[in-house]
N, C-alpha and C positions, 0 to 999 in steps of 0.2 A: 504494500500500500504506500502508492510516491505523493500520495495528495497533503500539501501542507493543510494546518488546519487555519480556517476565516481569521484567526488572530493576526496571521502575517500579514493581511490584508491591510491592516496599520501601519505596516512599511510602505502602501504601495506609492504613495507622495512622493518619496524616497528613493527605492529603489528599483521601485514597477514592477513588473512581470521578468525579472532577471530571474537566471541561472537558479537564483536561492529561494524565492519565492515562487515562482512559475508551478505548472504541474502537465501530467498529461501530455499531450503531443507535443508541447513548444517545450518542455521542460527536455522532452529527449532530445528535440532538432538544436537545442543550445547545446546541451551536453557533449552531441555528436561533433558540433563545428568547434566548440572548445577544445575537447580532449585531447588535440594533438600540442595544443600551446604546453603543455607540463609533462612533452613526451621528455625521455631521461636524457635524450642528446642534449635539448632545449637545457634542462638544468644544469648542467655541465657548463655549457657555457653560461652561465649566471653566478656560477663561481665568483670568479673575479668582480663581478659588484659585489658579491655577500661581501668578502674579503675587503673593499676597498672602502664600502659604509662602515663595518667593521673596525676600522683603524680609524676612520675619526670617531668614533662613539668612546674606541679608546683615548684616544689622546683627549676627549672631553672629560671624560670618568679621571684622568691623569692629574687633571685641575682639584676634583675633591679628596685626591691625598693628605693626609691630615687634618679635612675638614673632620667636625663630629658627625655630620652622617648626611645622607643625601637619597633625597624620593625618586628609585632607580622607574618607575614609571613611566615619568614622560621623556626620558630620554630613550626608553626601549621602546618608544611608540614613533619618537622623530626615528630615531635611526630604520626601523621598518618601514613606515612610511616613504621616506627615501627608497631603501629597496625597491619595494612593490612598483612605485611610479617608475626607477631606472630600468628594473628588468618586465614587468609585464605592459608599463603605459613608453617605454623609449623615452622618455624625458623625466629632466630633473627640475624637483621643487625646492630641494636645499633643505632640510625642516630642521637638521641637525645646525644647519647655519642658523636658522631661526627664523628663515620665511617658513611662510604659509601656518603658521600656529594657530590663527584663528580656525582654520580645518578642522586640527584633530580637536580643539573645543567645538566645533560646532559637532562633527561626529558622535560626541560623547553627550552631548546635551541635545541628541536625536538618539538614543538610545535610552537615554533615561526618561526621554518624553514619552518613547511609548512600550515604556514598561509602564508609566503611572497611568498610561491610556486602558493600557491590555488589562488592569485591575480595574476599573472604574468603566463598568457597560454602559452606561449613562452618556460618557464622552465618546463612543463609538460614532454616531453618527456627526458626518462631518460639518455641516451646518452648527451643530452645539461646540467640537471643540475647538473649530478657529476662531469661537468669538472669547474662550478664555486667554490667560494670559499666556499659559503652556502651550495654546495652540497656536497664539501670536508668535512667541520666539520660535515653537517649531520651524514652522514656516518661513521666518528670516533666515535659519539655520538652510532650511533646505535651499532657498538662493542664494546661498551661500558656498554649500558645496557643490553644487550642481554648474555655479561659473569655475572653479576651480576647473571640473569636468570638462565644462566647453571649450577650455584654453587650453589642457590639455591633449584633447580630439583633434582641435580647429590645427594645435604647431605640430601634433604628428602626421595631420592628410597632409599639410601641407609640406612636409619633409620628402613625404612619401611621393607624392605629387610630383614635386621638383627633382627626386633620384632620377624618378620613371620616366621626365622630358629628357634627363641631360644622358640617362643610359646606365647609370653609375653599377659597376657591380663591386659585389663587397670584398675589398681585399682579404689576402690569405696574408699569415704574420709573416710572411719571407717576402711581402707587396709584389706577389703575382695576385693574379684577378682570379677568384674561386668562379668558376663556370657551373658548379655543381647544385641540383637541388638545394637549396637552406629550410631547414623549418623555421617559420615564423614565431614570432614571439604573439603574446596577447591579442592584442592591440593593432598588429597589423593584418593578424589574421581576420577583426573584423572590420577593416579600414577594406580590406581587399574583398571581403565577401560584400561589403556596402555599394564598393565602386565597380563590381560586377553586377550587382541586382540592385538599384536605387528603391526599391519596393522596402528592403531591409539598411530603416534611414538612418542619420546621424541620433536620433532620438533614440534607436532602439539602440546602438553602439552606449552611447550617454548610460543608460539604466546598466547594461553589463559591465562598462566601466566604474557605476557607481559600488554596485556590488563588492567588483574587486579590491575598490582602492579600501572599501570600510573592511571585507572579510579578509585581505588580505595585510593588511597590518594591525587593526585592531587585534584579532586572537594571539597571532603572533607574538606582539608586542606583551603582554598579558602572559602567555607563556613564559615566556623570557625572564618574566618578572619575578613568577612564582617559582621558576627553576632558583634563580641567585637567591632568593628569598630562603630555600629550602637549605642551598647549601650553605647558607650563612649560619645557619641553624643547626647545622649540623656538621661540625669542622675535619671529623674522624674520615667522613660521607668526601667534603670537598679535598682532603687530602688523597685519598683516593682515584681522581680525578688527576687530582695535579700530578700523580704519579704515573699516570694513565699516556696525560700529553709530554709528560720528562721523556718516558719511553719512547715516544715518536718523535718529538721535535728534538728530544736532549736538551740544550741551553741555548738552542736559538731560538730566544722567543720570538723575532721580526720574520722569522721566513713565512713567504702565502702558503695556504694550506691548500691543495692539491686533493683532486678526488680523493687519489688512495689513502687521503690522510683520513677522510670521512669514514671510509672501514672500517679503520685500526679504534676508531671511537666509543666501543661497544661498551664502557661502561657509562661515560657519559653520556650515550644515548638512553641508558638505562635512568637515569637522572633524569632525562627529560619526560618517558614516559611514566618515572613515578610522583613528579611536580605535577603532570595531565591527569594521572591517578587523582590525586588527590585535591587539586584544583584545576579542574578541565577548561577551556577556554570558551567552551562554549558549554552551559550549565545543563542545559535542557533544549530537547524539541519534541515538538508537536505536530500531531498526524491527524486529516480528518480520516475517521473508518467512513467506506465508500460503500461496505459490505457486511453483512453481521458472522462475527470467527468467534472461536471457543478458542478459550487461553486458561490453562487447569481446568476447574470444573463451572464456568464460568462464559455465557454467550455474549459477548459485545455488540450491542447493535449497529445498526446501520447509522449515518450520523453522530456516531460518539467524538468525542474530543480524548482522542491518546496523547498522553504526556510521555514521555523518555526523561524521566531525572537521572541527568548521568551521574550529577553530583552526587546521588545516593544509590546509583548503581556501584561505583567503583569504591563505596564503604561497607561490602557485603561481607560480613565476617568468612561467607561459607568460600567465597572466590579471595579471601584477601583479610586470611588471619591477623591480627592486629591493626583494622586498617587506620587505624588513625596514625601509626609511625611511619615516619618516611625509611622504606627499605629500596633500596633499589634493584638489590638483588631479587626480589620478585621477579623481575623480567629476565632474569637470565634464563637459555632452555630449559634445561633441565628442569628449573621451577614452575613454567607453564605447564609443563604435563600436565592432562587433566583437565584444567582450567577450559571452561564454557566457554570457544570463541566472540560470545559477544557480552559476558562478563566486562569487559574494556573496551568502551567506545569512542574515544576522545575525538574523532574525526566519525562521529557515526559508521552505519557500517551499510551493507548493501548497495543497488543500485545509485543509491544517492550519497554517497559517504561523500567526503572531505574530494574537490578535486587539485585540491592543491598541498594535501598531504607532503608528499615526498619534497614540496618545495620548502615548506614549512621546516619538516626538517633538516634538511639541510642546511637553511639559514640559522637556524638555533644551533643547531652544532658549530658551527664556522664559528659565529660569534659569542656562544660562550667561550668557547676556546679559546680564540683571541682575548677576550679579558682573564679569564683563568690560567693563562702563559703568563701573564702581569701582573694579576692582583693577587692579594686573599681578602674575602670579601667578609663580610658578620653584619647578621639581624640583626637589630638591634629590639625588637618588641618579639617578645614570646606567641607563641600560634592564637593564644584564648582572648592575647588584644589585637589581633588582629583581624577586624570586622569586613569581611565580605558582603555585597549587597546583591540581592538577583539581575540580573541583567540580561541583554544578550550574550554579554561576555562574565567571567567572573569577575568583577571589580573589588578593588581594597575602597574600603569608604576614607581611613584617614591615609595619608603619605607612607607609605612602603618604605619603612627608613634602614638603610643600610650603609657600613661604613668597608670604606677602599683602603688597604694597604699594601704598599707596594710588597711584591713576592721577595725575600732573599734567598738564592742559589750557593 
């Protein structure tokens, strides 16, 4: 059952009939013309931006050495941000330089609107809630980010545009001319399906772009957060790590990481999947039932409203003995034996899972690494103050406070 349930319908201002909210046949013919943009060759070559956002986010973090502690949040939201617009939109916003910040506020104060929407059925109908106050700033918010979007579109057609008159093909690094097939990145695969079919307009590009830029940094970002959060918290955990990356990199902590360096990663990928354990990026989702099914001894009807709490899936005693402590060892094989394939969902799972999983990962690995080659990092507030609020994504309500200190070798 792929049909989201009428609550997403509260995004649609937002982010329309995209990728994330769509259903049904337009939900597969997105799916279908996407899924080559996050083929593995495409990621590979994305490397080198993870890597290069990467190194200024360090050399920012480099500045609160010796401060007493710093809200690792909104810097792991510029530094993805950047990403996502370099490698799936071709152009850069800077955020880490400190343009476009109004964005990721406006992102987060459209996320929070309509979580207080989705509680409150009274404000559903839109007539009632553009005339409160929450529906006023919504709304500036969404012209807000939606110009970001069109400046975005308007200087990639036009990039794209300009290659295509003068001939240009993309050099190979030895500056001979590659002749060969390239896969597209995001962003031009729907620049190029638009400029083949004008039926599929800039307006429909707009809504998939808005999609991406919000799912694609926001969880991210959020991830990233709750991983360094966890290892702060647990120093025995990040020493583990850092003996992880000793073994690969040795004592060059400046060299770029390389595919095969993302292999050799396997504990701190384990860190990452038990930060998603334990604070998923994405808390929960919702399904309309289309059809009435039996789930134990129990008929669901037709029209029900299914919730997915991942958040209280992945604290199930019976898949995830102890689950309130961060173990990372959970994830090693050996330890899944057994374990319910869909016990762990942090990218949902099925026809509709995550489709930009493997990118995700890959960026969180890159870049914890690069700060974990440099720092040792420490929580400073214990788990029981640290307040989470429901969202689309898992948000801290106060500042995420943690301190940097440089590594000694």
């Amino acid at each position: 059952m792929i049909d989201k349930s009428k609550e997403y319908e509260l995004l649609s201002p937002w982010l329309g009939t995209g990728l994330f909210t769509c259903s049904g046949t337009k939900w597969r013919k997105s799916r279908k013309l996407l899924t080559p943009a996050f083929h593995f060759s495409i990621l590979d070559e994305f490397i080198p931006t993870f890597q290069e956002q990467s190194s200024v986010l360090v050399s920012k973090l480099q500045s609160f050495v010796g401060k007493p502690w710093v809200d690792v949040v909104p810097l792991m939201t510029a530094c993805s941000l950047d990403i996502i617009c370099q490698t799936a939109m071709g152009v850069n916003v800077d955020a880490q330089g400190g343009q476009n910040s109004e964005y990721v506020t406006a992102v987060h104060e459209l996320e929070e609107a309509f979580m207080h929407r989705a509680v409150r059925p009274w404000l559903f109908p839109d007539f009632i809630f553009k005339w409160t106050a929450r529906g006023r700033s919504y709304n500036a918010n969404i012209r807000l980010v939606k110009e970001l979007t069109r400046k975005v579109i308007k200087e990639k057609k036009s990039d794209m545009v300009m290659r295509s008159k003068d001939g240009i093909t993309e050099p190979l690094p030895n500056g001979n001319l590659n002749h060969r097939k390239k896969r597209k990145a995001f962003l031009e695969l729907l620049l190029e399906h638009h400029l083949k079919d004008p039926s599929f307009t800039e307006e429909d590009i707009g809504i998939e772009v808005d999609t991406f830029m919000f799912a694609g940094h926001d969880t991210t970002a959020m991830a990233l957060s709750w991983a360094l959060y966890y290892l702060g918290q647990n120093p025995e955990i990040q020493q583990k790590v850092h003996e992880e990356l000793q073994g690969i990199f040795e004592d060059d902590i400046d060299r770029n990481i390389v595919r095969e360096d993302l292999t050799k990663m396997k504990y701190l990928e384990c860190v990452i999947k038990e930060s998603l354990r334990l604070c998923p990026s994405v808390p929960f989702i919702a399904r309309e039932c289309n059809e009435p099914f039996r789930i134990l001894d129990y008929t669901v009807p037709s029209g029900t409203l299914c919730l997915i709490l991942i958040c209280e899936l992945h604290l199930d005693p019976e898949s995830f003995p102890e689950p309130e402590k961060f173990i990372p060892e959970r994830f090693f094989p050996e330890n899944r034996i057994g374990r319910h394939p869909y016990a762990y969902v942090p990218f949902s799972a099925g026809p509709r899972n995550c489709i930009g999983q493997k990118f995700a990962m890959f960026e969180e690995k890159i870049i914890l690494a690069n700060i974990l080659r440099k720092f040792r990092v420490t929580s400073l507030d214990p788990r029981d103050k640290v307040i989470t609020t429901p969202n689309l994504t898992t948000k801290n309500v106060k500042p995420l406070r943690m301190r940097f200190e440089q590594r000694k070798f």
